[in-house]
C-alpha positions in Angstrom: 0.0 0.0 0.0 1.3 3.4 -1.3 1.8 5.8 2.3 2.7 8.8 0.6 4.2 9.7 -3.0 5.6 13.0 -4.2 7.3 13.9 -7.5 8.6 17.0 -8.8 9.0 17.4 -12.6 11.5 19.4 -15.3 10.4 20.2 -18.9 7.2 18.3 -18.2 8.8 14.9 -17.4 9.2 13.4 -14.2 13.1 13.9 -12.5 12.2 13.7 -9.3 9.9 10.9 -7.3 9.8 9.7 -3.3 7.5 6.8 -2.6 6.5 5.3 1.2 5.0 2.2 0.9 3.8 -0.8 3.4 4.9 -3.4 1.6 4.6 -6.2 0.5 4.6 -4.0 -3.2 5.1 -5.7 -6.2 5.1 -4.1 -9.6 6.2 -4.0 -13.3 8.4 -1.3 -13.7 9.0 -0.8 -17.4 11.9 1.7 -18.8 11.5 1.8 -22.6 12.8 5.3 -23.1 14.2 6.2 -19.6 16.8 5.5 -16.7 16.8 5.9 -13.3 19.0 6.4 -10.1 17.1 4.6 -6.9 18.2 5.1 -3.8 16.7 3.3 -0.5 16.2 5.2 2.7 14.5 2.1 4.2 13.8 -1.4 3.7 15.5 -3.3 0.4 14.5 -3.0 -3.1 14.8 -6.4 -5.4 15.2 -5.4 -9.1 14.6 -7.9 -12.0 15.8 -7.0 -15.1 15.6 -9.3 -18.4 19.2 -11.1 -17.2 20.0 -9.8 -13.9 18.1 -10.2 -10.5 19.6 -6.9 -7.6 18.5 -6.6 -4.4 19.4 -3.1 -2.9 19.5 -2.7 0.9 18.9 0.3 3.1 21.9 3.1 2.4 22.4 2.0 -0.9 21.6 2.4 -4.9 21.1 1.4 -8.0 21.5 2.8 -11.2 19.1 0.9 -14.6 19.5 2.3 -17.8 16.2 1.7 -19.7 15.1 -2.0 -20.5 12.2 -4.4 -18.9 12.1 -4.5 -14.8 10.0 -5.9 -11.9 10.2 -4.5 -9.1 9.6 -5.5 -5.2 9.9 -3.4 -2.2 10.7 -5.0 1.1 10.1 -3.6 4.1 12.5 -2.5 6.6 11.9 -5.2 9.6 11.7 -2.5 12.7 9.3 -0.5 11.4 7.4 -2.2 8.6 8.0 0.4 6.0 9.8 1.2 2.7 11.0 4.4 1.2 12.8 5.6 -2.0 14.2 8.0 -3.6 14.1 7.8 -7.5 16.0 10.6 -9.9 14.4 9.9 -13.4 16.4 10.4 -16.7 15.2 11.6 -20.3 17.3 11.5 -23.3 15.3 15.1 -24.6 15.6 17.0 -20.8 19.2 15.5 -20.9 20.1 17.5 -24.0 18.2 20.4 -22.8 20.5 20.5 -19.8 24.1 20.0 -21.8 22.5 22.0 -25.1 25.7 21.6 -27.4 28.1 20.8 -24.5 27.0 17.2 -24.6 28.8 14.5 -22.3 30.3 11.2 -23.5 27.5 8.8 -22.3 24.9 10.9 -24.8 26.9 10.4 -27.6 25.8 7.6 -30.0 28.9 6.0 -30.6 29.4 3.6 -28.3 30.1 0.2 -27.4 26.4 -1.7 -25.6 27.3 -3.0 -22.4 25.7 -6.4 -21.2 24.4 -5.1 -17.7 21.6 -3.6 -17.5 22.1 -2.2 -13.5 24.8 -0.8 -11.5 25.0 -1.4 -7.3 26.2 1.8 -5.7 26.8 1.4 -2.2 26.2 3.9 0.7 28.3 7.2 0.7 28.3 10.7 2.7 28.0 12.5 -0.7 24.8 10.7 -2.1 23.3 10.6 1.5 23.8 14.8 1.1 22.5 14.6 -2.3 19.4 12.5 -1.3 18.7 15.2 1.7 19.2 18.2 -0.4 16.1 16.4 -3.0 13.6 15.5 0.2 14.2 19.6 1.0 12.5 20.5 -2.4 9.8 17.7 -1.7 9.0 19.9 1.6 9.3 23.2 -0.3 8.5 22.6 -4.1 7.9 26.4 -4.7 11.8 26.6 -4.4 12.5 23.9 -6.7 12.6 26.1 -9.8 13.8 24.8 -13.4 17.6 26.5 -13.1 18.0 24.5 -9.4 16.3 21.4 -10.9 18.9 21.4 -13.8 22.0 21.6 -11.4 21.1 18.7 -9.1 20.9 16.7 -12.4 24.0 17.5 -13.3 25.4 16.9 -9.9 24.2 13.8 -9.1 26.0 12.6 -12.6 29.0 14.2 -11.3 28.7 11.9 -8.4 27.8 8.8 -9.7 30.9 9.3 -11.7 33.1 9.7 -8.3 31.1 6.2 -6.9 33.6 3.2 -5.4 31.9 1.4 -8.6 32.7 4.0 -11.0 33.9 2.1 -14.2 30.4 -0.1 -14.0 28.3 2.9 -13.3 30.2 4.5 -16.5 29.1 1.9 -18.2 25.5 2.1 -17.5 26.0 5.9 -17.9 27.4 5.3 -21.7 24.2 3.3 -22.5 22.0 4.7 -20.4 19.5 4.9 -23.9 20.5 2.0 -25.5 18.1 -0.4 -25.9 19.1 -4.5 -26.1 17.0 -6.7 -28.3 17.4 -10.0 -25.3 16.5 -13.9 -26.8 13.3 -15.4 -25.4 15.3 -18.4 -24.4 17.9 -16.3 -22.6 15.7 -14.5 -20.3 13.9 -17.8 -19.4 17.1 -19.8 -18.5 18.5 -16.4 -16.7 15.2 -16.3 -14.0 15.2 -20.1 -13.8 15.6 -20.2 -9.8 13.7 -16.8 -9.5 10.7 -16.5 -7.9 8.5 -14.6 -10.1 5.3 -15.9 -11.8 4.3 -16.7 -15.5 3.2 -13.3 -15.7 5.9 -11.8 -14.6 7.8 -14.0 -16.9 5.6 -12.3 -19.5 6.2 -8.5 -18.7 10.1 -9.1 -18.9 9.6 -10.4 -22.4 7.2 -7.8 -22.9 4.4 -10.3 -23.9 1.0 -11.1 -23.2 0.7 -14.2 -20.7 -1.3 -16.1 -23.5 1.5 -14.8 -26.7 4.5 -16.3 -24.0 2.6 -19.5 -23.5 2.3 -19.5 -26.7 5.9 -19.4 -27.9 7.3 -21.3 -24.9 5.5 -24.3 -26.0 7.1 -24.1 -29.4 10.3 -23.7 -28.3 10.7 -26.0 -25.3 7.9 -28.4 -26.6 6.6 -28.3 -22.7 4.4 -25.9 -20.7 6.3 -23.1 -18.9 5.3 -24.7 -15.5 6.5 -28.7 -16.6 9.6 -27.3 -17.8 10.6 -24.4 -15.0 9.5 -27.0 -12.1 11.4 -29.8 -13.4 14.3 -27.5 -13.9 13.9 -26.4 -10.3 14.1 -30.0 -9.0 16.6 -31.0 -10.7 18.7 -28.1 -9.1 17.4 -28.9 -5.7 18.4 -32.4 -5.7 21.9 -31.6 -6.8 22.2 -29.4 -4.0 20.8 -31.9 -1.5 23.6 -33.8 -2.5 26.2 -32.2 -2.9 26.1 -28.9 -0.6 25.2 -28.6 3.5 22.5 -25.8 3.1 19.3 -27.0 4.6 16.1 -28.1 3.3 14.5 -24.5 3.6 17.1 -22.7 2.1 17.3 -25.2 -0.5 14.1 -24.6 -1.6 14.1 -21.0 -1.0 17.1 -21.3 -3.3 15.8 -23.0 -6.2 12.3 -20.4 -6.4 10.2 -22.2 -4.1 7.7 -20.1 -2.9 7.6 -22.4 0.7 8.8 -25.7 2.4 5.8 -27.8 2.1 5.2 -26.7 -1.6 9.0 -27.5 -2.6 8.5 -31.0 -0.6 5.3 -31.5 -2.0 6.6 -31.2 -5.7 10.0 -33.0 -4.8 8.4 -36.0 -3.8 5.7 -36.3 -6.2 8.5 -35.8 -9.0 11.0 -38.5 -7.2 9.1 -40.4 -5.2 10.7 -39.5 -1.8 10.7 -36.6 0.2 13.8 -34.0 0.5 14.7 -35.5 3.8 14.8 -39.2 2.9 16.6 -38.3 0.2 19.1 -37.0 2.2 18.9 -39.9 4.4 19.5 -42.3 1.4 23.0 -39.9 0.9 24.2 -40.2 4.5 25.9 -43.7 4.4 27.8 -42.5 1.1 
């Protein structure tokens, strides 16, 4: 549930936005002609790109140039609650703001880069930042278009300064450059994710019927046959051969609980996680 949500805008597109929610929150979160700087005040923030999965604790960022995402806010565990900053980015305001003065990463020739995120950890300097924006939230009548500019172009200057500087310079040099991603690639990469067949669908930017559709002809299998048995399969190698327990196995392999992940494991081998185990014991 959304608590409060504020956003201030330049050149009529969003550059600002501060969200509290009471989570849990669960969302699509598509970027076709954008990027964006998240930082989390409180709670953790699990991004899901087409090839990556991020989770971003409180005190830290992230930086996504513009592709396909899901989104899920946690909640901090003291007080129940998450909040984020977001600083949105526009290829049009962008060259509004540098004019002819333009900066290496708007330039169009450049190499793509694989990743679509970039972790930036806590600092003092984007803690200051991050204060400096939650002022303008209070007094928006101060947050004219010449201020509004400047904080853009600072917090690239300090992104640029970041402990993770040559990755964020990467992201930075392709913020705009969109990746054409395989079918088969994003299935195999969110194998052992927890996210549904819908979800599945957004981050191929499908209809759920259209990515039933065309799994079937590829793997020759319904999404759920194939992904489960996948799953399995991973959980029973790690019964054997690693000391993590049954829970975290599960949790592991994108089990949504215990009893469903021994449900499935025994229907599938006929013996439940722990007799398995048992049967490995003597060996």
């Amino acid at each position: 549930m959304i608590i409060d949500y504020k956003r201030i805008d330049l050149f009529g597109k969003m550059l600002f936005e501060k969200a509290v929610i009471e989570p849990p929150f669960k969302k699509p979160n598509p970027m076709p002609d954008e990027a964006c700087f998240l930082h989390i005040r409180e709670g953790e923030y699990k991004s899901i790109s087409e090839e990556e999965s991020l989770c971003i604790t409180q005190g830290q960022s992230v930086l996504m140039k513009c592709g396909n995402y899901l989104s899920q806010m946690v909640a901090n565990k003291d007080t129940g609650m998450y909040e984020a900053v977001a600083v949105h980015f526009h290829p049009d305001v962008l060259r509004r703001i540098y004019s002819s003065d333009l900066p290496s990463f708007l330039l169009d020739d450049k190499q793509k880069y694989s990743s679509n995120m970039a972790l930036v950890n806590a600092s003092i300097p984007i803690d200051k930042y991050i204060e400096d924006i939650l002022f303008y939230f209070e007094h928006p009548q101060l947050a004219n278009d010449d201020i509004l500019v400047l904080k853009t172009k600072e917090i690239i200057l300090l992104l640029m300064q970041t402990h993770n500087a040559p990755n964020v310079l990467q992201i930075l040099e392709n913020l705009f450059s969109k990746r054409t991603i395989d079918f088969k690639t994003i299935i195999e990469a969110h194998l052992f994710t927890e996210i549904s067949l819908s979800e599945y669908a957004q981050l191929c930017n499908m209809s759920l019927s259209s990515f039933k559709r065309k799994f079937k002809s590829i793997y020759q299998t319904t999404p759920l046959q194939y992904i489960q048995q996948k799953r399995l399969e991973k959980s029973r190698e790690l019964l054997a051969i690693s000391d993590l327990s049954i829970s975290d196995v599960a949790y592991d392999c994108g089990f949504k609980s215990l009893s469903h992940f021994s449900k499935k494991f025994k229907e599938f081998y006929g013996i439940s996680p722990s007799e398995f185990r048992l049967t490995l014991s003597g060996k």
